[in-house]
C-alpha positions in Angstrom: 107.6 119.5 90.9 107.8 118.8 94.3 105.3 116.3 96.0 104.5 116.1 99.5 102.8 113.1 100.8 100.7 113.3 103.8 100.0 109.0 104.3 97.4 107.7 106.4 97.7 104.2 107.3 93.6 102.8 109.2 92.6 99.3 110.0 89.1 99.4 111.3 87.3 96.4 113.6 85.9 94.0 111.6 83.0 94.5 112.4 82.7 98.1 111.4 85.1 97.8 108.2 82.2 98.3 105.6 80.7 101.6 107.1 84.1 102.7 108.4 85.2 102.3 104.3 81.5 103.5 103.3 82.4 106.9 105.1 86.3 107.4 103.9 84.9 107.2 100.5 81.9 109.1 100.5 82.8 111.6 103.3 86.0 111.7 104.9 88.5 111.8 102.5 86.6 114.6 100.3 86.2 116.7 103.5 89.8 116.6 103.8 90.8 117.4 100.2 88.0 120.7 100.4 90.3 122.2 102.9 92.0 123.4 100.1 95.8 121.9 101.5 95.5 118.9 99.6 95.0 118.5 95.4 94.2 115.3 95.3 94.2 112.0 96.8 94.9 108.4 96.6 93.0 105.3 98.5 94.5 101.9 98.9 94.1 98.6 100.3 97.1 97.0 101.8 97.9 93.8 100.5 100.6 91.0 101.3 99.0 91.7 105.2 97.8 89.6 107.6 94.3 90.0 107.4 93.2 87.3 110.1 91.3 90.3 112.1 90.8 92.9 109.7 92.2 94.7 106.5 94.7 98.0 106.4 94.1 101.0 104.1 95.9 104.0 103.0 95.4 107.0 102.0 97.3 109.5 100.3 96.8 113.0 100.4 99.0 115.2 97.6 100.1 118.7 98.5 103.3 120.6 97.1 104.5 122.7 100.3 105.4 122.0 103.4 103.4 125.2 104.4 99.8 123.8 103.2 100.3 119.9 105.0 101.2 122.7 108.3 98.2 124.7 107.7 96.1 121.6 107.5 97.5 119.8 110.5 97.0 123.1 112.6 93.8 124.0 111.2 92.0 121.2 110.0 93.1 117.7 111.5 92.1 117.8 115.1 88.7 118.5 113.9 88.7 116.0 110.8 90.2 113.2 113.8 87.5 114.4 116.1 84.8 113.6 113.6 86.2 109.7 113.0 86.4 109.7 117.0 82.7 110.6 117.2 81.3 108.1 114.6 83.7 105.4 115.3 85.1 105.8 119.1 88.0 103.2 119.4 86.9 100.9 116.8 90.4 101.3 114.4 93.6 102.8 114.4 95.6 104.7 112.7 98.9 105.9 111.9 100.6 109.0 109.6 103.4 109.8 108.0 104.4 112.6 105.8 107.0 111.8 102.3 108.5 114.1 100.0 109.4 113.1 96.7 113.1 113.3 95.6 
């Protein structure tokens, strides 16, 4: 079955990290999967990192076309970003990239 993988890599401030990780958890990442282009989900914590000012997550979000990660990313993420933007301004960064399994 074939498994596409859109990754999101964050590292919040520090001084933000728990309520930035508080709202992935409990709001973010649910919103996200209830657009209906994602079945599930996966939430890490980078390790082996150099941590000195701050931690790195992941998440994964599980689709299995092409067609649903497109309708998402022109339908859904400008508003999903927007609402990170408005809670937590400049205050982490992040980066994404898309897999497909083989």
């Amino acid at each position: 079955m074939l498994e596409i993988i859109y990754s999101v890599t964050v590292k919040p401030n520090q001084n933000i990290e728990k309520d930035f990780l508080d709202w992935l958890k409990n709001e973010h990442i649910q919103d996200v999967v209830d657009t209906k282009c994602f079945d599930s989900s996966r939430f890490y914590k980078l390790l082996d990192q150099n941590e000195q000012d701050g931690s790195s997550y992941n998440i994964q979000y599980v689709t299995t076309s092409m067609e649903r990660y497109f309708d998402y990313i022109h339908n859904f993420s400008n508003e999903m970003r927007q609402k990170g933007l408005e809670k937590f301004g400049d205050q982490f960064v992040a980066f994404r990239t898309v897999l497909k399994s083989v």
